[in-house]
C-alpha positions in Angstrom: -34.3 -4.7 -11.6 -31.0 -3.9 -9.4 -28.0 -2.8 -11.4 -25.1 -4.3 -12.0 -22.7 -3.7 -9.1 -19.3 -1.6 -10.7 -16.7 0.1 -8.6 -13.9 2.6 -9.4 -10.7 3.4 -8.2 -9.6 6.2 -9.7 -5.9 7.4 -9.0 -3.9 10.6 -9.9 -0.5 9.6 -11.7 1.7 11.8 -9.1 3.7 9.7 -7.1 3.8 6.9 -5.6 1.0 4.9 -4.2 0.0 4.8 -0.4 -1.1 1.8 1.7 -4.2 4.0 2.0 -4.7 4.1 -1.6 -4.1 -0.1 -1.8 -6.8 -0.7 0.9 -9.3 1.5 -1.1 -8.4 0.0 -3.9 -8.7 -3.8 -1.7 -12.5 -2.4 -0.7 -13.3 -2.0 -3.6 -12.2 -5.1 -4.9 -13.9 -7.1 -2.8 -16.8 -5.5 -3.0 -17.4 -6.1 -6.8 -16.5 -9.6 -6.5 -18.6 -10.5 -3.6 -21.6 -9.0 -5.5 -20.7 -10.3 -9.4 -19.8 -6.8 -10.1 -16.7 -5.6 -12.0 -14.0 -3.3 -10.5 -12.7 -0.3 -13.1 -9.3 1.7 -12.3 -10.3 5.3 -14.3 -6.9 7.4 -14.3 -7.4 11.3 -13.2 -4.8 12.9 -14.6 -7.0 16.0 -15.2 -4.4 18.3 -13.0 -1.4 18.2 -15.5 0.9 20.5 -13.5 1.0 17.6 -11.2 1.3 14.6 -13.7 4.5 12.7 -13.0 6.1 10.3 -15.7 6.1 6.8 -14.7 3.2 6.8 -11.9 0.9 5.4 -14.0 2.3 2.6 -15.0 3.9 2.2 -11.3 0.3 1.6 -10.1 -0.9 -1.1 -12.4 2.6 -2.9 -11.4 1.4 -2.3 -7.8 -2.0 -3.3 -8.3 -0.6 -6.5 -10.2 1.6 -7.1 -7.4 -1.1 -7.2 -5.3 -3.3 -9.6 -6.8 -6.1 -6.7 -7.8 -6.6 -6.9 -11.1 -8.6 -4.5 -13.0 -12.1 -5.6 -14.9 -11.5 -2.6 -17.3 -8.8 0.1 -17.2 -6.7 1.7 -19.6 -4.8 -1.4 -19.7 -7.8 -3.4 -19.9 -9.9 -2.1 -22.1 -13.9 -2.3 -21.9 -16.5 -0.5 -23.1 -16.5 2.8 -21.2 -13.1 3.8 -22.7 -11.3 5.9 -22.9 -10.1 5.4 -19.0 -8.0 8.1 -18.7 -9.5 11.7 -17.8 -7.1 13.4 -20.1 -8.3 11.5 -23.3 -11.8 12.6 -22.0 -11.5 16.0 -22.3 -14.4 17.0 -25.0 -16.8 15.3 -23.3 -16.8 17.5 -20.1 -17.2 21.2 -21.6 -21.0 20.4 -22.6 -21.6 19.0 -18.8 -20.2 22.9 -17.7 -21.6 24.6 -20.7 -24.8 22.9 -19.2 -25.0 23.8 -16.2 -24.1 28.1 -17.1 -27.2 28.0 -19.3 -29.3 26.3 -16.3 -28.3 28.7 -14.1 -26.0 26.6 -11.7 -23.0 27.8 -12.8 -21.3 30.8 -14.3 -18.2 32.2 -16.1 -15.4 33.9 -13.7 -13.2 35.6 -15.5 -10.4 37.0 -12.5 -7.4 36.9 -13.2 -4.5 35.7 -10.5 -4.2 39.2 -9.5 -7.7 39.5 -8.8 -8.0 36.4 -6.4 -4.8 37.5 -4.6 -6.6 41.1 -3.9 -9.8 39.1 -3.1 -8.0 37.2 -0.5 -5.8 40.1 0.6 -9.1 42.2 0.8 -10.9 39.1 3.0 -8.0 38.9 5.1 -8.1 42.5 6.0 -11.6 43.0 6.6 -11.3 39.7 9.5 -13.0 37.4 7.4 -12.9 34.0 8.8 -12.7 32.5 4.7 -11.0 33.5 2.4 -13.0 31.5 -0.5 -14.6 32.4 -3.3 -18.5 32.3 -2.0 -21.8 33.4 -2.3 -20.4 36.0 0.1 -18.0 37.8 -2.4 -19.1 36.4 -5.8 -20.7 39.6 -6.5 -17.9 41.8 -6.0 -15.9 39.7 -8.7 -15.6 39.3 -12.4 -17.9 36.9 -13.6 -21.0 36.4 -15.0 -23.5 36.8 -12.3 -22.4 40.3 -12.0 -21.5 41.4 -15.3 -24.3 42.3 -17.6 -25.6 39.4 -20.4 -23.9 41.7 -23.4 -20.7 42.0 -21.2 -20.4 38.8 -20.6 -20.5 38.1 -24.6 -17.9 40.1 -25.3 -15.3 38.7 -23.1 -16.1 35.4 -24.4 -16.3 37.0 -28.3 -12.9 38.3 -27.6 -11.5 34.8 -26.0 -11.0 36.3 -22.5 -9.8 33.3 -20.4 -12.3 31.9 -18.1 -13.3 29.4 -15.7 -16.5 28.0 -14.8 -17.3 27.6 -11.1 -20.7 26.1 -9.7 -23.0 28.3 -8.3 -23.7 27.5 -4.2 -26.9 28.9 -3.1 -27.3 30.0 0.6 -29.3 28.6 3.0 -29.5 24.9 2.1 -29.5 22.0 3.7 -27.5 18.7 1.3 -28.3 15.7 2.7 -26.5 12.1 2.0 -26.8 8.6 3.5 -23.4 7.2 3.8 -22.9 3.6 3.3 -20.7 3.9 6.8 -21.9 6.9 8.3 -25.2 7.1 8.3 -27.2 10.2 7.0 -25.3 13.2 6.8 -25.9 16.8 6.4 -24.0 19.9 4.9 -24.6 23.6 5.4 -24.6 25.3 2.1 -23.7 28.6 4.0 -19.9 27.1 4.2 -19.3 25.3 0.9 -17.4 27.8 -1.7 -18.3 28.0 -5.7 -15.7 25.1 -6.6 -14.2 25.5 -10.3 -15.4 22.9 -12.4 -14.0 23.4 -15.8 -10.7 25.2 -15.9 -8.9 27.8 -18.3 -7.1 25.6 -20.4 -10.5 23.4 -20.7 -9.6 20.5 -18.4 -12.0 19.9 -16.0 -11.7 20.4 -12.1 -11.6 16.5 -9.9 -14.9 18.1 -8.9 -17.1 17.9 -12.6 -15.2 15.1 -13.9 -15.5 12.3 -11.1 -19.7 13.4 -11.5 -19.5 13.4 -15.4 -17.2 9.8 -15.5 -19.3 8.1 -12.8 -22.6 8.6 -14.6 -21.0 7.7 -18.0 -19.1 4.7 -16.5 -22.7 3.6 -14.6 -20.7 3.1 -11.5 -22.7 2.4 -8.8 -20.9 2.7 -5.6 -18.1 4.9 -4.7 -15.4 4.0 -2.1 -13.1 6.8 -1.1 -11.1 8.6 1.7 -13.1 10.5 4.4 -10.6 13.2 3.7 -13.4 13.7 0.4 -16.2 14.3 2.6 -15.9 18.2 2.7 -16.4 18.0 -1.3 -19.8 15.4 -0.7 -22.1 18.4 -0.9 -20.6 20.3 -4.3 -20.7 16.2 -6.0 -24.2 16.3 -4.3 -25.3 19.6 -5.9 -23.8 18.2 -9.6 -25.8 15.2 -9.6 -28.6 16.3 -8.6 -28.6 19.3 -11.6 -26.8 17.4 -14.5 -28.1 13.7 -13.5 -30.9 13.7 -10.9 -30.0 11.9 -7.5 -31.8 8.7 -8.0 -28.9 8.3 -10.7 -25.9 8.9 -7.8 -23.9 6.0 -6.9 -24.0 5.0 -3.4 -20.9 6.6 -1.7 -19.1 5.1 1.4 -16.0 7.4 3.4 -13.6 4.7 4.1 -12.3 5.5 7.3 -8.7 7.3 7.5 -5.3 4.9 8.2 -3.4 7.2 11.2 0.0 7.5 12.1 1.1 5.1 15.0 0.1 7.1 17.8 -2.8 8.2 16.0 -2.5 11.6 15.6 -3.6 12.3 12.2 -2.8 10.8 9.3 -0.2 8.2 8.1 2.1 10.5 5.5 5.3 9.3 3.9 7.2 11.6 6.1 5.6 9.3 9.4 7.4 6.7 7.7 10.8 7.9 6.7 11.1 9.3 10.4 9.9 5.6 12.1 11.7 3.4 9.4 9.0 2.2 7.3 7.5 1.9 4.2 4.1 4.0 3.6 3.9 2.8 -0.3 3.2 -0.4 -1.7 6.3 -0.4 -4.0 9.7 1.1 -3.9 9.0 4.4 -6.2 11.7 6.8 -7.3 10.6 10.3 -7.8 11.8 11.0 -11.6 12.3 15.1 -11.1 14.4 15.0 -7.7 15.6 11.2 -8.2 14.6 10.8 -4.8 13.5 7.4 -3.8 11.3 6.0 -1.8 11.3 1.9 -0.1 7.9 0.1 -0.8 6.9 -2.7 1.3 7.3 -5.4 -1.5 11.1 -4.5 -1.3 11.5 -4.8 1.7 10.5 -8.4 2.0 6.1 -8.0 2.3 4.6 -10.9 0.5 1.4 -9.9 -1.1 -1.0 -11.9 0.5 0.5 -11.0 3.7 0.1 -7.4 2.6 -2.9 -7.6 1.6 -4.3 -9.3 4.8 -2.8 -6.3 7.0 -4.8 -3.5 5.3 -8.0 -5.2 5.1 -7.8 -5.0 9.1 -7.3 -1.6 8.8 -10.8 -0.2 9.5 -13.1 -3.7 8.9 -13.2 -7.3 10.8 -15.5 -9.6 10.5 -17.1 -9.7 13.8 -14.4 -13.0 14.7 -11.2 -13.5 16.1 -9.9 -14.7 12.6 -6.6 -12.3 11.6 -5.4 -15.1 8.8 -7.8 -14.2 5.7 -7.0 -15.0 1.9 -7.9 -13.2 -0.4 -10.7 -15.7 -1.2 -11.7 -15.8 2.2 -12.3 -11.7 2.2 -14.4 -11.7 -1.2 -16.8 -14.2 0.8 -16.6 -12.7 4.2 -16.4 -9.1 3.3 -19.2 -6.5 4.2 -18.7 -2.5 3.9 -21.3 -2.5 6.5 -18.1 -3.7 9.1 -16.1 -0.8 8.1 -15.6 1.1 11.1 -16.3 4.2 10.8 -13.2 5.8 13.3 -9.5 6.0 11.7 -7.2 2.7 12.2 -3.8 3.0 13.6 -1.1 1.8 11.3 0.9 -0.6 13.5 4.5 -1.7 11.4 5.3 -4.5 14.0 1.8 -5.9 13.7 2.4 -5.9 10.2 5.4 -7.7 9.6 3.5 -10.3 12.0 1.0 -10.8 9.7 4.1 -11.2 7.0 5.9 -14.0 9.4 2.4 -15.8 9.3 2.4 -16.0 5.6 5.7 -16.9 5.6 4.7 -20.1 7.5 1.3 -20.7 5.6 2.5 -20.9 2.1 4.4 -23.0 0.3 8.0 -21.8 0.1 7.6 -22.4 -3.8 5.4 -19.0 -3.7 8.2 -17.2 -2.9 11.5 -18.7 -3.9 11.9 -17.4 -6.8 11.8 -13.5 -4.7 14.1 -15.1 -2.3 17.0 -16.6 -4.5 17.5 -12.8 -6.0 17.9 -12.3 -2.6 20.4 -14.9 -2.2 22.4 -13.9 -5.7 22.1 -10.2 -5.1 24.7 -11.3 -2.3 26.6 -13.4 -4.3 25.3 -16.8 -3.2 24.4 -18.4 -6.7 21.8 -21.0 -6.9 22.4 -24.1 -8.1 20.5 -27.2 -6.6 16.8 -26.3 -6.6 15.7 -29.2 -4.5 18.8 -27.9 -1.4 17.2 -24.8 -1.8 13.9 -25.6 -1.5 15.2 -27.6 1.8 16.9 -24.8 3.4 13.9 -22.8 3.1 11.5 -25.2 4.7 13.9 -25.2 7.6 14.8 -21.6 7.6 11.1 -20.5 7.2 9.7 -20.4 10.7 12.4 -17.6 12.1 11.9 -15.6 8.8 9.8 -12.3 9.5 10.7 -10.6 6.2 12.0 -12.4 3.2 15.6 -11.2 3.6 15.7 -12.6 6.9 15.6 -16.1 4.4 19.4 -14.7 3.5 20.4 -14.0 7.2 18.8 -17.4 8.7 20.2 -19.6 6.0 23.0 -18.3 4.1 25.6 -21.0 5.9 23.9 -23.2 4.5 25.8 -22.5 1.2 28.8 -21.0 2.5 31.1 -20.6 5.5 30.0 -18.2 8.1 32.1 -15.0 7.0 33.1 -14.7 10.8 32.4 -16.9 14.2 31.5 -15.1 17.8 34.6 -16.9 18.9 34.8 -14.6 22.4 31.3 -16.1 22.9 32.7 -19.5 22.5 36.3 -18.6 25.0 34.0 -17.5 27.8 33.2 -20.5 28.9 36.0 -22.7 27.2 38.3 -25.1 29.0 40.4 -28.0 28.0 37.8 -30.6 28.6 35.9 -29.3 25.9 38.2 -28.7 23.2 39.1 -32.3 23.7 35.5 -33.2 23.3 35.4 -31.4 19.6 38.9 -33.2 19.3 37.1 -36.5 19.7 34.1 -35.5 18.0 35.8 -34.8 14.8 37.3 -38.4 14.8 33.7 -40.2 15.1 32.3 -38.1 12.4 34.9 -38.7 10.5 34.6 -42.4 10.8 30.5 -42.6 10.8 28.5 -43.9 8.1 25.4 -42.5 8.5 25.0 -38.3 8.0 21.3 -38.3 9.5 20.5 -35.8 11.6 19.3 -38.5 14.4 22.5 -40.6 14.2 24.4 -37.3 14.5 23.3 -36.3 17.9 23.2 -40.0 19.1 27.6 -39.9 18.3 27.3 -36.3 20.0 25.5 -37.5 23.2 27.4 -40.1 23.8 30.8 -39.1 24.1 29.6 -36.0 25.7 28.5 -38.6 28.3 31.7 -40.3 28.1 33.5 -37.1 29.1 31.1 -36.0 31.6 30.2 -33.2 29.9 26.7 -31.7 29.9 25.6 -31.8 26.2 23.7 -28.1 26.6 26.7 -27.0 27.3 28.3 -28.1 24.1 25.6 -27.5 21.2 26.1 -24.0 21.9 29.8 -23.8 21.0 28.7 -26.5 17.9 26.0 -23.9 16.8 28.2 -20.8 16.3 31.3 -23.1 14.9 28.4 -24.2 12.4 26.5 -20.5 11.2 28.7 -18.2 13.0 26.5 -17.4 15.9 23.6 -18.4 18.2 20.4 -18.3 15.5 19.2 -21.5 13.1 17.4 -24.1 13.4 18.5 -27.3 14.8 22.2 -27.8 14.8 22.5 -31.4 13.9 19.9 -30.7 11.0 22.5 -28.1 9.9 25.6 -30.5 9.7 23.4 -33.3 8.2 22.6 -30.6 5.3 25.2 -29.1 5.0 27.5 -32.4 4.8 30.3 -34.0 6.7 33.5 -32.5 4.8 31.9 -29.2 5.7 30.8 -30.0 9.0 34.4 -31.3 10.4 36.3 -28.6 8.8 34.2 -25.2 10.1 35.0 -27.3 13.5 38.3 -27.6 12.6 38.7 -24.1 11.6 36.7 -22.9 14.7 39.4 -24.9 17.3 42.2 -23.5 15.6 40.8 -19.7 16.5 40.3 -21.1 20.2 43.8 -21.6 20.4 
């Protein structure tokens, strides 16, 4: 009987949450749904010097943003709780305690002082690594050295103490990777890893082992950068749970920096003038704060759709995918196996297409804060639904909704009148003259009977009528953008229509 498929994505509350984070948190996703499975979101706040206030709530409002929402989780519930590493705590000390008495693990008692000296001694002596290994283990405090009663009487006497797992030399740990293939590690250059730490909180290393077989997860997703730790996770299962019991692990495939040398940090971003989290995040220590894509304007389907491509196709042209579209089509056996180049313009592409393919009721509600937040207040629903369907295709990024269709609802703040003199002459301003009576005096405000009026006496003065709409446009929004000019006047109405004419000729003069 095959098991039931359950994922894990398990984040450290420290900051803010990267793109890379989301699209491991996207694979896994749609992993567990394509199979039936459930998808879990374990917190890891295990490392409490680095705990930040906030974070942890900040990624289940990304995660909800996105449309990823948790089968069990501290929010959640289910029955593997608790789901935070920190509420856990008791239940790891047996799992080291274990392994001591089995022989795969000891007590180390050094102190700071005595690592420093260890290193400081490495260093001088050439030593390529300066780690704590099967190489200097013996020449430390800790119970492979010390004598049995010794060892008893630092822990009698409540001597602080970590344990670290004991790495024998001259092994060969092998893995199949979901991605990669097999894989092997040299025991020779993995170091004796702390597993359970002085003040009792276990290391990332013990407790992702201990939680997975708990939680019965049965595949793990996570960033290649974790590969160099494969082989001490390797050695844990195999001595506390027996490998048949290991989930199936697959290295998901690094997300570089533009050029793609190395990769993509937060820093890449601030220095190229874009986002690298999901959501706008405001460190609470230095207050510093940091723009997330939704902020800037992403949808989250588009969002979504852009990281997916980051590392997996589906053997098609096909760029457009829904999220529905991605639990059917998606296979961890397309993950590429080399890093993916983070590419901003190709991103907000994929945002303009969303843009276009959704209903503008999916995102008006974002986009009239927009429009408020700049003082434009809101108040016929069914105008500004209308703006937006005719705004939409020159919108990249939902603030570009404000930009493309804020004269819509006001007077352009100024006009490019010295576009306008360059090419003005007395024939035209005659023309706008004229053009002002006949709209003054027509019945119908359709867009169609609009440019009929406009053609014609264009025609009547010999005038070319390209060489007229221009001047139109920017009297109408200011400058040359919009969509098409008569469909502006007829929204925007015929008092408004003749009088940013009127106001336009009087700056001409």
């Amino acid at each position: 009987m095959v098991n039931k498929v359950r994922v894990r994505f398990a984040p450290s509350p420290t900051g803010g949450l990267h793109l890379g984070g989301v699209r491991t948190v996207l694979f896994n996703y749609l992993f567990a749904k394509k199979h039936g499975g459930d998808f879990i979101v374990r917190v890891e706040d295990t490392d409490q010097s680095r705990f930040v206030e906030g974070a942890e709530d900040y990624i289940f409002k990304c995660l909800h943003w996105c449309g990823l929402t948790p089968d069990e989780s501290v929010l959640h519930g289910g029955e593997y709780a608790p789901y935070r590493q920190s509420e856990r705590k008791e239940m790891y000390r047996q799992y080291g305690e274990q392994l001591v008495k089995e022989g795969h693990a000891y007590y180390a008692f050094d102190t700071t002082d005595d690592l420093d000296a260890m290193r400081e001694k490495l260093k001088a002596s050439g030593s390529s690594s300066l780690q704590y290994d099967q190489n200097i283990r013996m020449q430390m405090n800790n119970s492979l050295r010390l004598l049995p009663d010794e060892t008893q009487a630092l822990l009698a006497k409540g001597t602080p103490y970590v344990i670290r797992i004991k790495i024998n030399a001259n092994e060969v740990i092998p893995f199949t990777d979901m991605i990669r293939g097999d894989i092997e590690f040299d025991s020779n250059n993995v170091d004796d890893k702390v597993l359970l730490k002085a003040d009792g909180m276990p290391t990332y290393h013990l407790a992702v082992v201990v939680d997975d077989y708990l939680m019965k997860i049965s595949h793990a997703f996570r960033g290649e950068e974790w590969l160099p730790s494969a082989p001490v996770h390797i050695l844990l299962w195999k001595h506390l749970f027996g490998l048949h019991a290991m989930p199936q692990w697959a290295h998901l495939p690094l997300i570089l920096k533009p050029d793609g040398n190395g990769k993509l940090s937060k820093r890449d971003g601030d220095r190229l003038g874009f986002p690298v989290y999901a959501m706008d995040w405001q460190d609470p220590a230095t207050k510093e704060s940091t723009k997330g894509f939704k902020e800037i304007g992403f949808l989250p389907e588009a969002f979504i759709n852009l990281l997916v491509v980051l590392g997996w196709n589906d053997g098609t042209e096909q760029e457009i995918f829904s999220l529905d579209e991605l639990i059917e089509k998606f296979s961890i056996e397309k993950v590429h196996k080399g890093g993916a180049k983070f590419d901003f313009e190709k991103a907000k592409w994929y945002n303009h297409e969303w843009i276009q393919k959704l209903d503008v009721s999916n995102y008006e509600d974002r986009v009239k804060v927009i429009f408020e937040s700049k003082g434009v207040l809101i108040t016929d629903a069914v105008y500004f639904t209308k703006v937006l369907n005719l705004v939409k295709g020159r919108c990249t990024l939902l603030p570009d909704f404000y930009t493309q269709g804020c004269f819509f609802f006001q007077p352009p703040a100024s006009i490019d009148v010295a576009d306008i003199k360059a090419k003005w002459n007395e024939p035209k301003n005659l023309f706008f003259v004229e053009l002002i009576r006949t709209y003054q005096l027509t019945n119908s405000w359709e867009h169609t009977e609009l440019e009929k009026e406009f053609k014609e006496i264009a025609a009547v003065n010999q005038l070319k009528p390209g060489e007229l709409m221009g001047p139109l446009r920017i009297m109408l929004v200011g400058g040359k953008f919009g969509p098409g000019v008569f469909e502006i006047a007829a929204m925007i109405g015929k008092e408004e229509t003749i009088n940013r004419i009127e106001n336009a000729l009087s700056l001409l003069q």
